[in-house]
C-alpha positions as CSV (number, residue, x, y, z in Angstrom):
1,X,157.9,130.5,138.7
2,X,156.6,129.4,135.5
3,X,158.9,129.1,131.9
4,X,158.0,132.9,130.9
5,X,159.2,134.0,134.6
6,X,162.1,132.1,133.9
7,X,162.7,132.9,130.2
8,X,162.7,137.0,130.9
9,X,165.1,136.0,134.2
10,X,167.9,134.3,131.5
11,X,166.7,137.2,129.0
12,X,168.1,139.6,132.1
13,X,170.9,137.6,132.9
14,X,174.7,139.4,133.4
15,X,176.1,136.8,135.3
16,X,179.2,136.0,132.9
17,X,181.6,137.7,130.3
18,X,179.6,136.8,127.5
19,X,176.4,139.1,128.9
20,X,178.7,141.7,130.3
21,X,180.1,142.1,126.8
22,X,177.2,142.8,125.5
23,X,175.6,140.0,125.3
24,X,171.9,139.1,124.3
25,X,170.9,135.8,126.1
26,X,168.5,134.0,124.0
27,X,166.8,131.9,126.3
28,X,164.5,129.3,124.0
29,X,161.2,129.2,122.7
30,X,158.5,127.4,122.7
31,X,154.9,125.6,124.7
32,X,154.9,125.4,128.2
33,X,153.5,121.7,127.5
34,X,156.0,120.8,125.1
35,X,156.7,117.0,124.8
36,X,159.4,117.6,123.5
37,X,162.8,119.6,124.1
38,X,165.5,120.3,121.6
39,X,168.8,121.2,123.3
40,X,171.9,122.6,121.3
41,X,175.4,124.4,122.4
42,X,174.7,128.2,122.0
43,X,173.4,130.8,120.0
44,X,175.3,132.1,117.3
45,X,175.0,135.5,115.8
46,X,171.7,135.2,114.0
47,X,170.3,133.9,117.0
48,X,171.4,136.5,119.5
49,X,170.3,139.2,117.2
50,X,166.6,138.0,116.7
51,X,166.8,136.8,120.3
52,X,165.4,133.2,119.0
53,X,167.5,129.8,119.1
54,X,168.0,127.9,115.7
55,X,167.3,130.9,113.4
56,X,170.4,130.9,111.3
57,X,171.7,128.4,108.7
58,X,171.6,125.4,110.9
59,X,168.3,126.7,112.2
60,X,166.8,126.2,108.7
61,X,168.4,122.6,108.0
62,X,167.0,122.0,111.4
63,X,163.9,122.9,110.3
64,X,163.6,121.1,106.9
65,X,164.4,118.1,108.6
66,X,161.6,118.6,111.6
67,X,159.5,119.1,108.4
68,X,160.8,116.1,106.3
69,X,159.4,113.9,109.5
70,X,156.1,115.7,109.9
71,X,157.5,117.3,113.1
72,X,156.0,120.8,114.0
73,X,158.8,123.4,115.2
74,X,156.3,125.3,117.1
75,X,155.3,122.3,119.4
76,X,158.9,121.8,120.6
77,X,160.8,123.9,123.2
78,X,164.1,124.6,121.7
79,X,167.2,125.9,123.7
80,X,170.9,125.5,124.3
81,X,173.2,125.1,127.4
82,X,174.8,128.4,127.3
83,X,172.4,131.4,126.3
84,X,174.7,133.7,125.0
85,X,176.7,133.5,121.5
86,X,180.4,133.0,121.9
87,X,183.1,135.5,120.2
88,X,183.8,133.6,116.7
89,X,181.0,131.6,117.4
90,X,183.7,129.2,119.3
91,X,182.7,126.5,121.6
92,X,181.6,127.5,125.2
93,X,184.0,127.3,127.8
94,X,183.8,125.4,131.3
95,X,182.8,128.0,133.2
96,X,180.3,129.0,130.8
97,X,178.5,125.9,130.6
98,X,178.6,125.5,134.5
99,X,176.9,129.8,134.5
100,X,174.2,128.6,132.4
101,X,173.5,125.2,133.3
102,X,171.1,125.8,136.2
103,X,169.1,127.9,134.0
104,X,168.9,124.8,131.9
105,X,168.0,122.3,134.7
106,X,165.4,125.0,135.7
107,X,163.2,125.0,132.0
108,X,163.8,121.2,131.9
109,X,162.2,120.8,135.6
110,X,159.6,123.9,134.9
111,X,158.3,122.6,131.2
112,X,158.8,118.6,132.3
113,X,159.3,117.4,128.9
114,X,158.9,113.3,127.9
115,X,162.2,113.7,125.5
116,X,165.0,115.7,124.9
117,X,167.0,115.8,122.2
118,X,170.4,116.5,122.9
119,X,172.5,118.1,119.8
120,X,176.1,118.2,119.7
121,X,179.1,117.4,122.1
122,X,177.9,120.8,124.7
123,X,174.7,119.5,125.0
124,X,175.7,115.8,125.9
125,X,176.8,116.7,129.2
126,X,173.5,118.0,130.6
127,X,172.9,116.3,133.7
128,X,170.2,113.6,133.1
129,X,167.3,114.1,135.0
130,X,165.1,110.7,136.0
131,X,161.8,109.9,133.9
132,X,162.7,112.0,130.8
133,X,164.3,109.7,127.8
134,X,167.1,111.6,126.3
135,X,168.4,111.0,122.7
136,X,171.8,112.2,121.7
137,X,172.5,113.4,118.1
138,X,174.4,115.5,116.5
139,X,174.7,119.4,116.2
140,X,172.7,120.4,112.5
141,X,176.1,122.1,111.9
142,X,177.8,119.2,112.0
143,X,175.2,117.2,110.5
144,X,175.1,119.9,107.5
145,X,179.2,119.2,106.7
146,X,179.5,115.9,107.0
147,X,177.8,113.1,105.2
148,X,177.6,110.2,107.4
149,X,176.9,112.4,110.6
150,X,173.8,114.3,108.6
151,X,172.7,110.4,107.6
152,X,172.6,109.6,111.7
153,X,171.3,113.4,112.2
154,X,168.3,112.4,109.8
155,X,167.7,108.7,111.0
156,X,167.4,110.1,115.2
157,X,164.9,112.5,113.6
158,X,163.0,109.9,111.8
159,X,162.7,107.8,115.9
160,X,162.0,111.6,117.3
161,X,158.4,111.0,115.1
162,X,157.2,108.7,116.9
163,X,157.9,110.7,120.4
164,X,156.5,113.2,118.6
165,X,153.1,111.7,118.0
166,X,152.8,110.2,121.6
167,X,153.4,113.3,123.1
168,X,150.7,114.3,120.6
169,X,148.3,112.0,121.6
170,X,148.8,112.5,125.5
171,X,148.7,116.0,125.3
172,X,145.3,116.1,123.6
173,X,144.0,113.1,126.1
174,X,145.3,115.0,128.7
């Protein structure tokens, strides 16, 4: 199976209340040889209506700050534990997580990243998988409220550069 197998298998998904309720999983974007991986909590409602993660307001601080640090959006793989919004956007319960964690665990072992970043409290608990460094920051929501946590949000970005650019300079060695 390769990550576009995979991606329309979570995009088919109705293996929990929140696809049986309607539901549109969003299952991440990006290359197939990303470096990189950026893993949030779960879509929200801009998300699951475009069908693309990190779309809506925190999608476009996200952005600016990829930008601010010379850190191309379309080279990343973006995703989120849980592919489905949550009602009230509230955070994803237990049994959620554990539905949509092996679909995780299978893009991170199909796309093989270098680094993931890990945004927010959800996305700390992925399982950590050996030879891939892991960074844990904040979720750009947060980061967007609250002064000290978008300083931190914007200083992990500033250290993702230089993953950035060695995953950059393998990928056109390799």
């Amino acid at each position: 199976m390769d990550i576009a197998e995979l991606n329309r298998k979570i995009s088919a998904c109705k293996k929990c209340t929140l696809c049986l309720d309607g539901g549109s999983p969003v299952p991440g974007e990006g290359p197939p040889d990303a470096g990189i991986m950026l893993i949030g909590q779960n879509p929200g409602a801009e998300e699951a209506r475009v069908g693309r993660p990190f779309v809506g307001r925190s999608g476009k601080y996200l952005d600016s700050v990829l930008e601010k640090n010379g850190i191309r959006r379309d080279r990343l793989f973006i995703t989120s534990v849980v592919k489905c919004k949550t009602p009230g956007n509230r955070k994803p319960a237990p049994a959620e997580i554990a539905t949509c964690m092996p679909c995780l665990l299978e893009q991170i072992k199909l796309l093989k990243p270098r680094t993931i970043v890990l945004m927010g409290e959800v996305a700390w608990k992925t399982p950590r998988l050996e030879s891939i460094r892991y960074m844990e920051t904040y979720h750009p929501a947060a980061a967007m409220r609250f002064p000290k946590i978008r300083e931190r949000f914007e200083e992990d970005f500033k250290k993702l550069k230089e993953y950035y650019d060695q995953a950059a300079l393998s990928r056109h060695q390799g």
